[in-house]
Every structure is written in C-alpha cells, then in structure tokens.
mmJSON file of the N, C-alpha and C atoms, coordinates in Angstrom:
{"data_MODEL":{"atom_site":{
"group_PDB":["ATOM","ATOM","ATOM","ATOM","ATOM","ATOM","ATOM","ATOM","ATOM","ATOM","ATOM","ATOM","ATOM","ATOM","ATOM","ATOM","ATOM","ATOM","ATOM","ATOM","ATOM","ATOM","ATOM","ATOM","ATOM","ATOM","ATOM","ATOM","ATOM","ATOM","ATOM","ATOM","ATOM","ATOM","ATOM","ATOM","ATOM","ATOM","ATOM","ATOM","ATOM","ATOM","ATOM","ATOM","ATOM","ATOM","ATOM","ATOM","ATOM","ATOM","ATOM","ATOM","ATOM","ATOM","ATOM","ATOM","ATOM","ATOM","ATOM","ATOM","ATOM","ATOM","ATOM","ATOM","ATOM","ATOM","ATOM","ATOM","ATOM","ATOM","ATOM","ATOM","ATOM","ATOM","ATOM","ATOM","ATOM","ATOM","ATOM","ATOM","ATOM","ATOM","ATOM","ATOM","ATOM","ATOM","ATOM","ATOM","ATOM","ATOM","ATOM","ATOM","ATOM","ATOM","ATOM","ATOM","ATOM","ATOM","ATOM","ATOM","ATOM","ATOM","ATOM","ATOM","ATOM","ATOM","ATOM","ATOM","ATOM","ATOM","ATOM","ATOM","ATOM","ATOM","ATOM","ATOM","ATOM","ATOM","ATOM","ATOM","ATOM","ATOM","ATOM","ATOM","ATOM","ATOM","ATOM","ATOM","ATOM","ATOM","ATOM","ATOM","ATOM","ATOM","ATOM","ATOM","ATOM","ATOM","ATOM","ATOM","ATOM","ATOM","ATOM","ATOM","ATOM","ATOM","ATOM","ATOM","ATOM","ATOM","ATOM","ATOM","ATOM","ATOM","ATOM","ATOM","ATOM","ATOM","ATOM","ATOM","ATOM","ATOM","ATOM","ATOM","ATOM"],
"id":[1,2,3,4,5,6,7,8,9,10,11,12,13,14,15,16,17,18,19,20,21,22,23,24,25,26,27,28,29,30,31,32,33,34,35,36,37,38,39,40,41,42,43,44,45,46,47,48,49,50,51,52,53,54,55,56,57,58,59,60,61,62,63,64,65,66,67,68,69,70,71,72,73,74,75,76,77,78,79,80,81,82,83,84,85,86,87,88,89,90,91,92,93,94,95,96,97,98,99,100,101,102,103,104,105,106,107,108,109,110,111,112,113,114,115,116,117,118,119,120,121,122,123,124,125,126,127,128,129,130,131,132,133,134,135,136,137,138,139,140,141,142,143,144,145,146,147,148,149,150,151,152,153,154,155,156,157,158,159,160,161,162,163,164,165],
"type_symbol":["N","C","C","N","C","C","N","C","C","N","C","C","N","C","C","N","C","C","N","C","C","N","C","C","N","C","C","N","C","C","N","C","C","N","C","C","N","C","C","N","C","C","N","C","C","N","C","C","N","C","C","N","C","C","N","C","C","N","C","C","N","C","C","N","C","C","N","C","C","N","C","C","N","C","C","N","C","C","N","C","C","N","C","C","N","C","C","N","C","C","N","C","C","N","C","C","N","C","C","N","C","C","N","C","C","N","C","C","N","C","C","N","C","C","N","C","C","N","C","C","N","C","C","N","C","C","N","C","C","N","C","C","N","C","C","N","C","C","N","C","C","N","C","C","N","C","C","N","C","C","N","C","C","N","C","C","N","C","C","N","C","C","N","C","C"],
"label_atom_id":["N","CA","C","N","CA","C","N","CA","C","N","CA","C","N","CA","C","N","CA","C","N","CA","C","N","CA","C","N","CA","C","N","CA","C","N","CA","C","N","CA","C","N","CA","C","N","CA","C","N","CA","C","N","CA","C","N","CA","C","N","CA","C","N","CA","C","N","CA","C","N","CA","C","N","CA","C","N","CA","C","N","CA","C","N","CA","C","N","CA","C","N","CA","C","N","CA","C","N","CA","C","N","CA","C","N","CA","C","N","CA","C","N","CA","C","N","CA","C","N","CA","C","N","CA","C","N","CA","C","N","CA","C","N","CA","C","N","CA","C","N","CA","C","N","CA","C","N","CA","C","N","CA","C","N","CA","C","N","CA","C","N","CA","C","N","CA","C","N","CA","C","N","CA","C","N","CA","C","N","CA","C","N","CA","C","N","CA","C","N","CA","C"],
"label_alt_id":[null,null,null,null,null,null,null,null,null,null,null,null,null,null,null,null,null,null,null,null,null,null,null,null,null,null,null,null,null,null,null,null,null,null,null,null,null,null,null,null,null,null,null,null,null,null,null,null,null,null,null,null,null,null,null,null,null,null,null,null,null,null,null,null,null,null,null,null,null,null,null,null,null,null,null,null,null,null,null,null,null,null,null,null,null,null,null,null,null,null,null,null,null,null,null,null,null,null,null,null,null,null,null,null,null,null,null,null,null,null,null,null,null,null,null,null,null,null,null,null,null,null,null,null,null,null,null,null,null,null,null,null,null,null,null,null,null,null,null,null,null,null,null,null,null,null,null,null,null,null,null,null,null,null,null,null,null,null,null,null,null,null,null,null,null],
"label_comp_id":["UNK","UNK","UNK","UNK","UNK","UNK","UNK","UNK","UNK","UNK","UNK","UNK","UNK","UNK","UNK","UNK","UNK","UNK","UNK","UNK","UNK","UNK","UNK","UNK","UNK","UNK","UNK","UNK","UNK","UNK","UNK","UNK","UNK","UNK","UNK","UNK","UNK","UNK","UNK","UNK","UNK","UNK","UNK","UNK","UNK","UNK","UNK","UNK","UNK","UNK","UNK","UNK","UNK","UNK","UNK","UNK","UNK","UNK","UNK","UNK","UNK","UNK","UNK","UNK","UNK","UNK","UNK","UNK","UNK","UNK","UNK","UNK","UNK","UNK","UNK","UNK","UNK","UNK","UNK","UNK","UNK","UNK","UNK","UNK","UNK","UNK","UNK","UNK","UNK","UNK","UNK","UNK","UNK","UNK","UNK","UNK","UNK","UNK","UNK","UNK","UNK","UNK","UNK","UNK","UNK","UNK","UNK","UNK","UNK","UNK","UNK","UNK","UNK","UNK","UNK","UNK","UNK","UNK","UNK","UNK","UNK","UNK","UNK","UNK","UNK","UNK","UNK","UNK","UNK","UNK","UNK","UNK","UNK","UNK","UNK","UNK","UNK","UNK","UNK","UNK","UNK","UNK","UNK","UNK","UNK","UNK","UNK","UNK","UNK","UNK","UNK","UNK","UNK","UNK","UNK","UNK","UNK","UNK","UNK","UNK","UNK","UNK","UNK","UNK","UNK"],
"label_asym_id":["A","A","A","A","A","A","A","A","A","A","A","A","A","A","A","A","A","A","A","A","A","A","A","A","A","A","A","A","A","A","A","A","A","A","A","A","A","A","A","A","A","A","A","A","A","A","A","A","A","A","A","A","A","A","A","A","A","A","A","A","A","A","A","A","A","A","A","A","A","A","A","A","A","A","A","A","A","A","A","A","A","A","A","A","A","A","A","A","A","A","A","A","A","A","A","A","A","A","A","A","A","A","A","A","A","A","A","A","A","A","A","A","A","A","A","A","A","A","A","A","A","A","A","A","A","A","A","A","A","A","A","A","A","A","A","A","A","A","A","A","A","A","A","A","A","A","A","A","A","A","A","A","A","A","A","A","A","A","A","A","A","A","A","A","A"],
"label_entity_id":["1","1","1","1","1","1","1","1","1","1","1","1","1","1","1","1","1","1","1","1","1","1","1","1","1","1","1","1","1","1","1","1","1","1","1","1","1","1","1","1","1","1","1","1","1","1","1","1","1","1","1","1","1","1","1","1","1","1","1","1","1","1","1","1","1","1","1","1","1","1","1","1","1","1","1","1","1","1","1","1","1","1","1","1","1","1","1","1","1","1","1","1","1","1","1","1","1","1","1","1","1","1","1","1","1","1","1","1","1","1","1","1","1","1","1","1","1","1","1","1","1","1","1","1","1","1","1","1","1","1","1","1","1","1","1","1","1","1","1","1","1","1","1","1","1","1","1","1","1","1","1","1","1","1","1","1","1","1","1","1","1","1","1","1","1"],
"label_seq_id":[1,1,1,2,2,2,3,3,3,4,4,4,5,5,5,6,6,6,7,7,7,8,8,8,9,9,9,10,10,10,11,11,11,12,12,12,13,13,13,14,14,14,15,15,15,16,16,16,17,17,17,18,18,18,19,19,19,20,20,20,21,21,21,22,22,22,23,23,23,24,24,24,25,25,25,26,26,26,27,27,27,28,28,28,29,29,29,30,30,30,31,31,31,32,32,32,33,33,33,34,34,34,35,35,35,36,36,36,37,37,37,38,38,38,39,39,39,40,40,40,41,41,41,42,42,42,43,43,43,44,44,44,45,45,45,46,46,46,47,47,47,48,48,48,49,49,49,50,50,50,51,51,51,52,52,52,53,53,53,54,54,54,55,55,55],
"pdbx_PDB_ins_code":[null,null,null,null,null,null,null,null,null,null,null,null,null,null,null,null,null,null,null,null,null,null,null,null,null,null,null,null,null,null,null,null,null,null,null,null,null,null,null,null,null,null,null,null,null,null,null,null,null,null,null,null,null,null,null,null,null,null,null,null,null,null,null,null,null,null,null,null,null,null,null,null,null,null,null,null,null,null,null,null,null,null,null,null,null,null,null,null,null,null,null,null,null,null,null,null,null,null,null,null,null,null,null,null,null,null,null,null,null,null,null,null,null,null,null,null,null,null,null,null,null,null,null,null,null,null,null,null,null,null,null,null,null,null,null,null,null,null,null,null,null,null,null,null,null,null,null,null,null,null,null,null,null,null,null,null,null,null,null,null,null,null,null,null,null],
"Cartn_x":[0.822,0.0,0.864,2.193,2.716,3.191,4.03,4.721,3.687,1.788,1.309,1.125,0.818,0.98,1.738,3.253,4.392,4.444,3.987,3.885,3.228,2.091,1.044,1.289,2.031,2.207,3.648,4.65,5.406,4.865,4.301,3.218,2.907,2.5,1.604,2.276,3.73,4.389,5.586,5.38,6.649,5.605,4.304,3.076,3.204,3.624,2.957,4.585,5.562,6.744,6.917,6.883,7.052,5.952,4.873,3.89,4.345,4.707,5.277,6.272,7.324,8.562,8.055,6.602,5.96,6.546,6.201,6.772,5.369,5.639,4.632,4.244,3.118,2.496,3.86,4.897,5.913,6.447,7.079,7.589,6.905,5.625,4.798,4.52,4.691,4.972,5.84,6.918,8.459,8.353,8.537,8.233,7.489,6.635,5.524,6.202,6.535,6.965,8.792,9.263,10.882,10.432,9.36,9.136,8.242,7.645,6.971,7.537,8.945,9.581,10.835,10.973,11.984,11.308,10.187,9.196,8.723,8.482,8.101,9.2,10.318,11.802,12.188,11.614,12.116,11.002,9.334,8.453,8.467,9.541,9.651,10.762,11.462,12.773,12.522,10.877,10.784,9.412,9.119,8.205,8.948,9.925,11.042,11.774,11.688,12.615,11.515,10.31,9.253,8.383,8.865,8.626,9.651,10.868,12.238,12.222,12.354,12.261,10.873,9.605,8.294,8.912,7.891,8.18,6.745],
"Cartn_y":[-1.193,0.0,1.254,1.238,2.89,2.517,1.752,1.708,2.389,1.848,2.614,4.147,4.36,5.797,6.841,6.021,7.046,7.033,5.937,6.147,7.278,7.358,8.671,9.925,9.865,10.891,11.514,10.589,11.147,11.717,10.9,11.244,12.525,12.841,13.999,15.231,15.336,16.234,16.336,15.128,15.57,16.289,16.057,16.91,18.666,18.424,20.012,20.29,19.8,20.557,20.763,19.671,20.206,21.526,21.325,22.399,23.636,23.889,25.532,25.495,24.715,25.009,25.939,25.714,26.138,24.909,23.491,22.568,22.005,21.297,21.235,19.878,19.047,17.666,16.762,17.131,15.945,15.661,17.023,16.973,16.959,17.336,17.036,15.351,14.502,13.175,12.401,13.257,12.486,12.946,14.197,14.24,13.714,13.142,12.317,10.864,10.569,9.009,8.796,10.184,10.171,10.183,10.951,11.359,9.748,9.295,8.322,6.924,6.669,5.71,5.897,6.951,7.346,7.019,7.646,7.101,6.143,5.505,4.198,2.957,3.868,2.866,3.195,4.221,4.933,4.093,4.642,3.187,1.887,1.159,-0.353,-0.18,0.759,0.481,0.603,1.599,1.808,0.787,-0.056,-0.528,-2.559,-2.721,-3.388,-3.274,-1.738,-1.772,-1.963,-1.527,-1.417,-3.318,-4.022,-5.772,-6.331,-6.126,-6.246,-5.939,-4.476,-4.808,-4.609,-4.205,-4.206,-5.541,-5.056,-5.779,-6.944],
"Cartn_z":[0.0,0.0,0.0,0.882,0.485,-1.048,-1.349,-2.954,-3.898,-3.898,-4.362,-3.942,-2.605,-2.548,-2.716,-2.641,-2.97,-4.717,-5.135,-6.583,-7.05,-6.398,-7.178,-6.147,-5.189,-5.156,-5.646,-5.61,-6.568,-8.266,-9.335,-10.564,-10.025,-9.31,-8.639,-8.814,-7.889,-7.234,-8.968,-9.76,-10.873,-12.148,-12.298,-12.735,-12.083,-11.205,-10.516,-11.131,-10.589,-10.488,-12.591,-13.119,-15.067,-15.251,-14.464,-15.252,-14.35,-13.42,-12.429,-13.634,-14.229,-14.987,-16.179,-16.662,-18.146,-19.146,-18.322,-19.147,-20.599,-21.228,-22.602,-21.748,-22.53,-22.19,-22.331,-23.163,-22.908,-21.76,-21.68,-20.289,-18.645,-19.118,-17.524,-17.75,-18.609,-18.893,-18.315,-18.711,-18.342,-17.106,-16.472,-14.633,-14.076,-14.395,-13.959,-13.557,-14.645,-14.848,-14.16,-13.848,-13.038,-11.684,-11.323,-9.879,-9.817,-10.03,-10.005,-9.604,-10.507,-10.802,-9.167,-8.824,-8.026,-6.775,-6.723,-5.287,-5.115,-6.371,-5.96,-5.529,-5.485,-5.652,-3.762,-3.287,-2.067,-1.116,-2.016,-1.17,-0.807,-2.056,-1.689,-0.71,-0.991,0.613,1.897,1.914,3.149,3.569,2.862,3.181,3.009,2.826,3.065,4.74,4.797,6.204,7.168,7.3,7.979,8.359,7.71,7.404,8.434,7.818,8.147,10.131,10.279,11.395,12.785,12.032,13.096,13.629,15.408,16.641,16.001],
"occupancy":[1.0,1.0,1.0,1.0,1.0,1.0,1.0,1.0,1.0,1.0,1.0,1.0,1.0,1.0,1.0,1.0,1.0,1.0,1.0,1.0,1.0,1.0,1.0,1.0,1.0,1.0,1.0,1.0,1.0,1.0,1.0,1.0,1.0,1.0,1.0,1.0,1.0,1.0,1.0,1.0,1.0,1.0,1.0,1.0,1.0,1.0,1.0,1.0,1.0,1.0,1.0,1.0,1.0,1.0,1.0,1.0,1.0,1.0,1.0,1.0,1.0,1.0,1.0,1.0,1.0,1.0,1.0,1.0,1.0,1.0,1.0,1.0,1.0,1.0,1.0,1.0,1.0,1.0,1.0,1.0,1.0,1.0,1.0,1.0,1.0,1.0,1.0,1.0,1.0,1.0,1.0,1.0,1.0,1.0,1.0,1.0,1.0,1.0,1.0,1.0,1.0,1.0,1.0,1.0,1.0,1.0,1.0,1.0,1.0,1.0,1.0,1.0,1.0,1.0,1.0,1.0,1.0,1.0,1.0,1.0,1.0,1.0,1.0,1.0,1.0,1.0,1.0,1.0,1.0,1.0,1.0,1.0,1.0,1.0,1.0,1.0,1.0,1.0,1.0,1.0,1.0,1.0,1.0,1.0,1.0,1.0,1.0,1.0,1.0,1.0,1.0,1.0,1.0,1.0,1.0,1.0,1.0,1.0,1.0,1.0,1.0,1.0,1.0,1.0,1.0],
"B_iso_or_equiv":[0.0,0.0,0.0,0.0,0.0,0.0,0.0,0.0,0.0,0.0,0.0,0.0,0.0,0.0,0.0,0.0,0.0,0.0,0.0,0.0,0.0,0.0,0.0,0.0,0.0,0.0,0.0,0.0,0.0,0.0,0.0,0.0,0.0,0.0,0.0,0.0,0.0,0.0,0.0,0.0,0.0,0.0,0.0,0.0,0.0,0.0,0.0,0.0,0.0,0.0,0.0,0.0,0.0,0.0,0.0,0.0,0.0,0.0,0.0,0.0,0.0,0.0,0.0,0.0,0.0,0.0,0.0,0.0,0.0,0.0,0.0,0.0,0.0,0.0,0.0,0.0,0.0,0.0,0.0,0.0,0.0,0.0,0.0,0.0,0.0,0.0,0.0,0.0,0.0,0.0,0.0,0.0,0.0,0.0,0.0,0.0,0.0,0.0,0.0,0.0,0.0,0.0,0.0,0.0,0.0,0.0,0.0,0.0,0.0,0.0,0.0,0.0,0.0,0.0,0.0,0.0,0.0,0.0,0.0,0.0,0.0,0.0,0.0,0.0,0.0,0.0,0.0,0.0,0.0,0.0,0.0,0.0,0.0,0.0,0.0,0.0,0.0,0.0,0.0,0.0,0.0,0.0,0.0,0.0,0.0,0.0,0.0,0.0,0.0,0.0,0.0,0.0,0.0,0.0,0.0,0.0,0.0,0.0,0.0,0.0,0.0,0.0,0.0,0.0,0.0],
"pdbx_formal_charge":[null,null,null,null,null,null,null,null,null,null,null,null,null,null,null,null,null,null,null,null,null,null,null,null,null,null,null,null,null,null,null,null,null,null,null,null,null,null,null,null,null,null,null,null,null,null,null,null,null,null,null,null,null,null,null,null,null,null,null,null,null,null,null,null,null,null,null,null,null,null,null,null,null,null,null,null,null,null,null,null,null,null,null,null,null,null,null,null,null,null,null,null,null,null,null,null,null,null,null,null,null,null,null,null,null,null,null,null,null,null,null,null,null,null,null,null,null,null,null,null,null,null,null,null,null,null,null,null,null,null,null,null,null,null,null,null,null,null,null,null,null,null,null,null,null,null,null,null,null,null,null,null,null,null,null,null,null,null,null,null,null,null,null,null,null],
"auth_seq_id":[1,1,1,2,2,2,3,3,3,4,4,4,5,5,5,6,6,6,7,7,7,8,8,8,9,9,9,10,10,10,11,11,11,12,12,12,13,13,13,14,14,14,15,15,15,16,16,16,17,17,17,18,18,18,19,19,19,20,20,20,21,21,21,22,22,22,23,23,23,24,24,24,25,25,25,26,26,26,27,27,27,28,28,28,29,29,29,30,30,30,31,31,31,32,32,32,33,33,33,34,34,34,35,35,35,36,36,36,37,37,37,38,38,38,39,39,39,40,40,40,41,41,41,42,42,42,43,43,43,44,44,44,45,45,45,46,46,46,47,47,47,48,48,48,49,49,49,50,50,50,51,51,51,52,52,52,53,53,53,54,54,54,55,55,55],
"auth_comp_id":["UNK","UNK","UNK","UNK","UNK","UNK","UNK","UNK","UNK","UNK","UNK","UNK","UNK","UNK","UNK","UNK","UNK","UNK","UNK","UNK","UNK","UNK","UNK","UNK","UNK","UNK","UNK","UNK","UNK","UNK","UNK","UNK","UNK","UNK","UNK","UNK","UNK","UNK","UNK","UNK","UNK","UNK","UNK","UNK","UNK","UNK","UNK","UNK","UNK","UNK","UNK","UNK","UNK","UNK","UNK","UNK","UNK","UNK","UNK","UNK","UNK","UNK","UNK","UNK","UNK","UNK","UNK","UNK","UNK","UNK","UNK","UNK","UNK","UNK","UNK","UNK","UNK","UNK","UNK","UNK","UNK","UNK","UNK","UNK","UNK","UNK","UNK","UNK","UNK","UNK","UNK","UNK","UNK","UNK","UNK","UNK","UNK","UNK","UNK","UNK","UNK","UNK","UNK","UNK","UNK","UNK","UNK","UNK","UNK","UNK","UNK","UNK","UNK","UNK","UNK","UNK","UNK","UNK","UNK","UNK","UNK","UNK","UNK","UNK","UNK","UNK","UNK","UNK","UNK","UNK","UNK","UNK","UNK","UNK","UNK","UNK","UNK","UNK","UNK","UNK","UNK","UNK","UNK","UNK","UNK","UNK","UNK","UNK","UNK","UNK","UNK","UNK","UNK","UNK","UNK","UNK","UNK","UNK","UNK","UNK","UNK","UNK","UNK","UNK","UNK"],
"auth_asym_id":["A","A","A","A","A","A","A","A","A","A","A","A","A","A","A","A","A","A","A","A","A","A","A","A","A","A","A","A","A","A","A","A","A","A","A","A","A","A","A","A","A","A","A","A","A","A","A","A","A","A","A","A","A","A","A","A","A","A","A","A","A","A","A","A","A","A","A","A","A","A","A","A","A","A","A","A","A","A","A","A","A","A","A","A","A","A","A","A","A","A","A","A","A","A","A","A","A","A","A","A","A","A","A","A","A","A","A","A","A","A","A","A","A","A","A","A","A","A","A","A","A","A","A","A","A","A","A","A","A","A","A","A","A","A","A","A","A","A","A","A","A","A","A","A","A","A","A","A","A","A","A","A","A","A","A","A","A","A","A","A","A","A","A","A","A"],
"auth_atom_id":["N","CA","C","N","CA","C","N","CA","C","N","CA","C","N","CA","C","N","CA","C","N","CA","C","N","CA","C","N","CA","C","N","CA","C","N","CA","C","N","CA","C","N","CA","C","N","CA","C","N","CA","C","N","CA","C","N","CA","C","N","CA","C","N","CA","C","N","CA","C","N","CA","C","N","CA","C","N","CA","C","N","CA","C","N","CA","C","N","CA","C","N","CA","C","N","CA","C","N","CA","C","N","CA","C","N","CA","C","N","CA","C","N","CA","C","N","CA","C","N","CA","C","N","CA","C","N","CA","C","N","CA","C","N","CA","C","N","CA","C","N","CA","C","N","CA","C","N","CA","C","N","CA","C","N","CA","C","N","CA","C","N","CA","C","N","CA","C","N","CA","C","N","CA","C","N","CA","C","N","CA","C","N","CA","C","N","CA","C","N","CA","C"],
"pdbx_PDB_model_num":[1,1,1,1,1,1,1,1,1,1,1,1,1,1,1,1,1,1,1,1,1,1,1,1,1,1,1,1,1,1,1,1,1,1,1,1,1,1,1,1,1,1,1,1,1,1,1,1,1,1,1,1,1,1,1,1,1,1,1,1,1,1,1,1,1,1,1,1,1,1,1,1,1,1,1,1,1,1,1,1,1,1,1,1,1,1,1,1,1,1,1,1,1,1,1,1,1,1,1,1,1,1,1,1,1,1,1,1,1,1,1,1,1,1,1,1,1,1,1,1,1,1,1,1,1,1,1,1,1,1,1,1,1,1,1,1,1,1,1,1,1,1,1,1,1,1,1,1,1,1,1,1,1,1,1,1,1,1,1,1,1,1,1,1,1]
}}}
C-alpha cells in the first residue's frame, strides 16, 4: 500500500513541479513518470525496512 501511494504521489508532485517550470504535455509526462519511478523505488525500501524490522 505505500509503494502505491508514494507512486502517485510522486506522478503527482513531478506533474505540478514540469507544469510551475511552463513545461509542454511531454515533459509534464516524463516528470511524472521520473518522480513516479523514483518514489516508488524509495516506497519499496521503506516498506522493506518497515517488514524487516516491526516488533
């Protein structure tokens, strides 16, 4: 459940951050899919460590 949430909210936050830039549909694309791909990589680690060591 976070891997998905950090997924869309990364999508989310790389959407807002290309379009504040005055980015075109490509690039609110590609930030979408970097911020996306990056959080969802930070969600499986922390939801790995959170397995790993809960009491």
């Amino acid at each position: 459940m976070i891997i998905i949430a950090a997924i869309l909210l990364g999508a989310t936050l790389g959407a807002r951050t290309a379009k504040k830039r005055g980015g075109v549909l490509a690039d609110i694309l590609q930030y979408a899919a970097v911020y996306a791909i990056a959080f969802g990589i930070a969600g499986t680690i922390l939801t790995l460590l959170i397995d790993r060591y809960a009491l």
